[in-house]
C-alpha positions as CSV (number, residue, x, y, z in Angstrom):
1,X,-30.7,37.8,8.8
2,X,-27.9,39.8,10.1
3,X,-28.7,43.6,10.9
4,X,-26.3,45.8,9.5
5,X,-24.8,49.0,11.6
6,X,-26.6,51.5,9.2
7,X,-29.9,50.4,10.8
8,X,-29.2,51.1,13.9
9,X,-28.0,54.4,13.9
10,X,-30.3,56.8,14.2
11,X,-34.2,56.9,13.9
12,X,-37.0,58.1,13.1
13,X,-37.9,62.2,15.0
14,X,-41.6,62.1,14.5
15,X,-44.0,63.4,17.1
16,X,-45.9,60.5,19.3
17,X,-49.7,61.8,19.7
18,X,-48.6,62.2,24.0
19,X,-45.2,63.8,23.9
20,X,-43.9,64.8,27.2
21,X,-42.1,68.2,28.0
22,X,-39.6,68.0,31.3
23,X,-40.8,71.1,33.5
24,X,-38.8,72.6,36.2
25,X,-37.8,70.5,39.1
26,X,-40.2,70.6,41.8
27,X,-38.8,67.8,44.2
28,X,-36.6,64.2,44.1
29,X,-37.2,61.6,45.9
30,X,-34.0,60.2,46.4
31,X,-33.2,55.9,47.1
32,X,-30.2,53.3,47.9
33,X,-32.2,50.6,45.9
34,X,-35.9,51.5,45.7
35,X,-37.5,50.3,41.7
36,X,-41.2,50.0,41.0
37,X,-42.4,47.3,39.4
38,X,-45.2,46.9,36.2
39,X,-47.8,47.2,38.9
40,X,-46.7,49.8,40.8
41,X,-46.7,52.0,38.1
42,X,-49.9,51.0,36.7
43,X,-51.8,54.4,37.3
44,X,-51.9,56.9,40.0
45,X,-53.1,55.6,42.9
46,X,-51.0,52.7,42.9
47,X,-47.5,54.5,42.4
48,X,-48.8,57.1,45.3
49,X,-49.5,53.8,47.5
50,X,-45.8,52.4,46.5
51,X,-43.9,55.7,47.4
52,X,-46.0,55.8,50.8
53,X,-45.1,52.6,52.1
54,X,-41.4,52.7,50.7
55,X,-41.2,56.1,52.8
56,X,-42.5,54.3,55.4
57,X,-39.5,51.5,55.4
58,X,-36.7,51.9,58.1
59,X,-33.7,53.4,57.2
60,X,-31.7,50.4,57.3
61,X,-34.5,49.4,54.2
62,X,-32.4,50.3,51.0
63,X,-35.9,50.0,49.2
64,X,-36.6,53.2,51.5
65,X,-37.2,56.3,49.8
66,X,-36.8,60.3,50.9
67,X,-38.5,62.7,49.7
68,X,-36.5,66.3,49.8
69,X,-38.6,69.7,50.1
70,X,-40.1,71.1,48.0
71,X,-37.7,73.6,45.6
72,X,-38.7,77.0,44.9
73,X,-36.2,77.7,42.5
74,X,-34.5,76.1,40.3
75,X,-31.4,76.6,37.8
76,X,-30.4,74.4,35.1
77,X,-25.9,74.3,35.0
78,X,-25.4,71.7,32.7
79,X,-23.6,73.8,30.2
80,X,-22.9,73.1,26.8
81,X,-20.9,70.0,25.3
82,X,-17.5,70.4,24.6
83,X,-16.3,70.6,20.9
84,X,-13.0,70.5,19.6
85,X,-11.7,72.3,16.0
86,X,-9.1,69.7,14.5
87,X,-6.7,70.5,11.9
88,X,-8.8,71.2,8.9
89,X,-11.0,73.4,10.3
90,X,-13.9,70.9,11.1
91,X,-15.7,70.1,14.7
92,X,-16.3,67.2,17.1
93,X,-18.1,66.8,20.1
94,X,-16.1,65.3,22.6
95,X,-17.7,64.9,25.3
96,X,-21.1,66.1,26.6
97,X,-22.3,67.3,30.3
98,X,-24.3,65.2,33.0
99,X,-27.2,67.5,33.8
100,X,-26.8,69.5,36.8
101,X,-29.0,71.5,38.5
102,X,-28.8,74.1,41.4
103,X,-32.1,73.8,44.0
104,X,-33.6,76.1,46.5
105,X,-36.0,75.6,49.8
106,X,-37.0,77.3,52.4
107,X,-36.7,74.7,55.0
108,X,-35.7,75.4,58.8
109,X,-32.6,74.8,60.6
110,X,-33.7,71.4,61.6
111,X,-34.9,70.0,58.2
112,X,-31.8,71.4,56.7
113,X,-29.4,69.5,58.8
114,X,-31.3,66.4,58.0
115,X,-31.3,67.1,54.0
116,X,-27.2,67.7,54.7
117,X,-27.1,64.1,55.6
118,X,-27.5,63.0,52.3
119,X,-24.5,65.3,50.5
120,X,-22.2,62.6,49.3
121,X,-25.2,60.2,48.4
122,X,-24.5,58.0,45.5
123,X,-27.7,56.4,45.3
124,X,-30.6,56.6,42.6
125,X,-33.1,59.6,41.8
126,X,-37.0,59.9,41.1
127,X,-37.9,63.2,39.5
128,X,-41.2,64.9,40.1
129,X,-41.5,68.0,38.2
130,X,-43.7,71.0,38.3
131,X,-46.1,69.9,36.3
132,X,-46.4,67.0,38.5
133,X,-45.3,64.4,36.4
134,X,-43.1,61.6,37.7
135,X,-39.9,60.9,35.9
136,X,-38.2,57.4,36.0
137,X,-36.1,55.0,34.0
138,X,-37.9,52.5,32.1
139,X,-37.0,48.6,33.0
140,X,-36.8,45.7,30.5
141,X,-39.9,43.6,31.1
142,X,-41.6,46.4,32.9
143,X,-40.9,48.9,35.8
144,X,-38.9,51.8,36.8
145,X,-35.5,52.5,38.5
146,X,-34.1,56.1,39.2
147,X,-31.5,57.9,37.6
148,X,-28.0,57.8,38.8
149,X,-26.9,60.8,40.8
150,X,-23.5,61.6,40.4
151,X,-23.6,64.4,42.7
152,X,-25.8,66.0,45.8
153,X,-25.2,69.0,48.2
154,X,-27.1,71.0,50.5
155,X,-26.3,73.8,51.9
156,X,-26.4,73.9,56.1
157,X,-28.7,76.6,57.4
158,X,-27.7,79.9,58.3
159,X,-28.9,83.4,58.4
160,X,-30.4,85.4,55.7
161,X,-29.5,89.0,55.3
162,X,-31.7,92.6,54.9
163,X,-32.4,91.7,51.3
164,X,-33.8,88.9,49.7
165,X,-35.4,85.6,50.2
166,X,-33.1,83.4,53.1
167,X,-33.1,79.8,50.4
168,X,-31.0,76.6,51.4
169,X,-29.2,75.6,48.5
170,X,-28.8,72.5,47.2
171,X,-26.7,70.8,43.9
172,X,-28.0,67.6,42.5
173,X,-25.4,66.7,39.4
174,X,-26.9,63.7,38.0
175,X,-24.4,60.2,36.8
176,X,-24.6,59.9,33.2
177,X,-25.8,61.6,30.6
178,X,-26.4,58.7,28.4
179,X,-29.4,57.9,31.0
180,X,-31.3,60.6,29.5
181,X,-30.8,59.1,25.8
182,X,-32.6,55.8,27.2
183,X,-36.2,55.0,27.7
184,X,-37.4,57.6,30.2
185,X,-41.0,57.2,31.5
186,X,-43.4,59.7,33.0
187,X,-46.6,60.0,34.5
188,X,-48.8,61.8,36.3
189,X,-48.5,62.3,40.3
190,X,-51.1,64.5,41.2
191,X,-50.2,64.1,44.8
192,X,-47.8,65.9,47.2
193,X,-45.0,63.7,48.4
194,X,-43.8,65.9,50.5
195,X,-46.6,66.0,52.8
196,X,-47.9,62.0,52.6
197,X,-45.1,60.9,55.4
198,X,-43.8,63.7,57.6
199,X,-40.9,61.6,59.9
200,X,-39.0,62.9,62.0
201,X,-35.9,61.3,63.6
202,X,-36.0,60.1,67.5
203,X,-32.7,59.9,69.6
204,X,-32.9,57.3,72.2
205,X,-30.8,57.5,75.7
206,X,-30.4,54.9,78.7
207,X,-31.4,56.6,81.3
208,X,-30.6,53.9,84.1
209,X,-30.4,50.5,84.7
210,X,-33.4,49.0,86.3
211,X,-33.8,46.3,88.6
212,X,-34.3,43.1,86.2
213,X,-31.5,41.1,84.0
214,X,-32.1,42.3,81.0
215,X,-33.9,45.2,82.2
216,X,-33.6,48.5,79.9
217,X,-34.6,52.4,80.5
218,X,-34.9,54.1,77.3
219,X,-36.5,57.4,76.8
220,X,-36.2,59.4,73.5
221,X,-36.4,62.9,72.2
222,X,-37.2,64.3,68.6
223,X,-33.8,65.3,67.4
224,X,-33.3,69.1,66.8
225,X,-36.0,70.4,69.1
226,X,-35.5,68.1,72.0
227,X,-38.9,67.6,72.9
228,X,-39.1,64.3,74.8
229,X,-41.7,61.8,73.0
230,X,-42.6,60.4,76.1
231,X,-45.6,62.1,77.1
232,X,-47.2,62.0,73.8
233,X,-46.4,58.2,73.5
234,X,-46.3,56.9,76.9
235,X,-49.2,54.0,75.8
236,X,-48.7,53.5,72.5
237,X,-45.0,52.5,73.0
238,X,-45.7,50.5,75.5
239,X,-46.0,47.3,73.1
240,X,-42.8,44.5,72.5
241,X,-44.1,45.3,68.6
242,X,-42.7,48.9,69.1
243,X,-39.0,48.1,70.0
244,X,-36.1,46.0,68.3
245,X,-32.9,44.6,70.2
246,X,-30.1,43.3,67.8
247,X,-27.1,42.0,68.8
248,X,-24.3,44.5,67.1
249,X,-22.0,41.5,66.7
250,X,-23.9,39.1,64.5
251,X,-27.3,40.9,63.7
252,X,-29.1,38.7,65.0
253,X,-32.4,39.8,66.5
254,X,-33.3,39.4,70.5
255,X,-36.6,39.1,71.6
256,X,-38.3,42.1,73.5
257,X,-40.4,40.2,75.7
258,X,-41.9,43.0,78.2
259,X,-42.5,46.9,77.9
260,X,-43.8,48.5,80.5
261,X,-44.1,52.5,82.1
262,X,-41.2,54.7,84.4
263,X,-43.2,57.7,84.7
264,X,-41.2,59.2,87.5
265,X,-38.0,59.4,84.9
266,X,-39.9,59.3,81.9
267,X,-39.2,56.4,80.2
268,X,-40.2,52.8,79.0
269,X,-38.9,49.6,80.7
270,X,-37.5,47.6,77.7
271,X,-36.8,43.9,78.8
272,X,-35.0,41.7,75.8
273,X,-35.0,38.1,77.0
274,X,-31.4,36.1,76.9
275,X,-29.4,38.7,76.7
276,X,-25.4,37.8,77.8
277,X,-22.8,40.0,78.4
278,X,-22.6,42.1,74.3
279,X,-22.8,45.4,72.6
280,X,-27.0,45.6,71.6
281,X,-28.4,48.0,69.6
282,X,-31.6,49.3,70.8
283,X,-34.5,51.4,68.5
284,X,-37.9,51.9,68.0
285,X,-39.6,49.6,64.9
286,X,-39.6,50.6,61.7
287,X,-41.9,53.6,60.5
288,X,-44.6,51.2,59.0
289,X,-44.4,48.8,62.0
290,X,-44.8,51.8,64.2
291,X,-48.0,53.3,62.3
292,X,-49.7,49.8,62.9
293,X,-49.9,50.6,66.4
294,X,-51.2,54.1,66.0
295,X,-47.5,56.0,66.0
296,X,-47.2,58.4,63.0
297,X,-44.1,59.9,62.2
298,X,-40.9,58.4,64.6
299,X,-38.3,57.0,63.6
300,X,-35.5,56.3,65.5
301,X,-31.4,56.2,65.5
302,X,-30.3,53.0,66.8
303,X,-29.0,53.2,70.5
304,X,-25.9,51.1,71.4
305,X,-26.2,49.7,74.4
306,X,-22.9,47.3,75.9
307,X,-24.2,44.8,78.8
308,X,-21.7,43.9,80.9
């Protein structure tokens, strides 16, 4: 039987016995290509076991999710839709706004320029408000993807002055309004995701070339503050499953075959077997790689390396 249009325009408004009220933005977790499936969102435990080990992903993961500070005030800029008076007097809506939101933290300098990487970002969003509820969009079939962001910006850090509270601000403008006219799920997250993965980024250095082909000196420091990561990590990073080589031409990956202790300069003895004349690209494994061996928290820029 064919449908006709009347029937499917407009609806039913009635109350389901669990509606859900959107509270104020308390944090997003923000994604290139990250969406949960049936299973993941099954109950509580499972979608806080999902975001922790898609936090946990490398960065070039795009299933990889971030999780931004937590905001401590938030304003709602959407504004209203536009209307338009025609001839005879009557109105129109035109057009209507993408929501749009200004954020504040109270991060440091260091956190701040890291969140400033992301202005620009054109990936996907996950909503947790402050009611801790867990926003998504519902999939056909089952699962969640994020919302289209249209927009993001964050402030970079500066001072405060002799009044008020010092905020960072940022402006999330999400992609399409229509989004929020679909099948938007919720649940409850009665967990912090801003403190179940704390990472912090590592830039690596060559510090010399040592006497083997192939033979590598790499040391690190955490980025911002400088601190060298080599007296807190001097055994646990001394493992072939804590380093990758890739060739920066084709991708392809070269085996680390021996990592071994330069105390005197601070730094590990990376040997990659095979390894002709080329641009490399040197870095620590990925997050979830690196916790298996008892690292917590490093991830690391990948170091170009040309062997000549």
């Amino acid at each position: 039987m064919q449908v006709s249009l009347c029937a499917t325009i407009g609806g039913n408004v009635g109350a389901p016995a669990c509606d859900v009220q959107m509270g104020a933005l308390r944090t997003i977790l923000v994604t290139r290509g990250k969406e949960f499936t049936a299973s993941e969102l099954a109950d509580t435990n499972s979608l806080r076991a999902a975001i922790a080990a898609a936090m946990l992903l490398g960065n070039d993961n795009n299933n990889k999710i971030y999780a931004f500070p937590v905001f401590r005030n938030v304003t709602d800029n959407t504004g209203d839709p536009n209307v338009e008076t025609l001839p005879d007097g009557s109105k129109q809506t035109t057009s209507r706004p993408v929501p749009s939101y200004t954020l504040e933290s109270t991060i440091g300098y260091c956190q701040a320029r890291n969140v400033a990487r992301f202005n620009g970002f054109s990936g996907k969003v996950y909503v947790i408000d402050g009611n801790q509820r867990f926003f998504f969009l519902r999939k056909t079939g089952g699962g969640g993807k994020g919302f289209s962001i249209g927009n993001i910006d964050s402030d970079s850090a500066r001072w405060g002055g002799f009044t008020g509270a010092r905020t960072i601000k940022h402006r999330l403008s999400f992609g399409s309004e229509v989004e929020f006219r679909s099948e938007i799920g919720a649940m409850n997250a009665d967990f912090d995701v801003t403190s179940m993965v704390n990472i912090q980024n590592v830039a690596l250095r060559l510090v010399t070339s040592t006497t083997g082909p192939g033979e590598f000196s790499i040391a690190g420091q955490i980025e911002c503050t400088n601190q060298e990561i080599y007296p807190a990590y001097r055994t646990l990073l001394k493992n072939t499953a804590a380093w990758k080589v890739v060739n920066a031409d084709t991708g392809a990956a070269v085996p680390v075959t021996f990592v071994g202790n330069l105390d005197t300069i601070g730094a590990w003895n990376v040997t990659a077997a095979d390894i002709p004349a080329g641009k490399y690209y040197f870095s620590l494994a990925a997050p979830d790689a690196l916790l298996a061996l008892g690292v917590e928290g490093l991830e690391s820029f990948p170091l170009l390396v040309t062997v000549v």
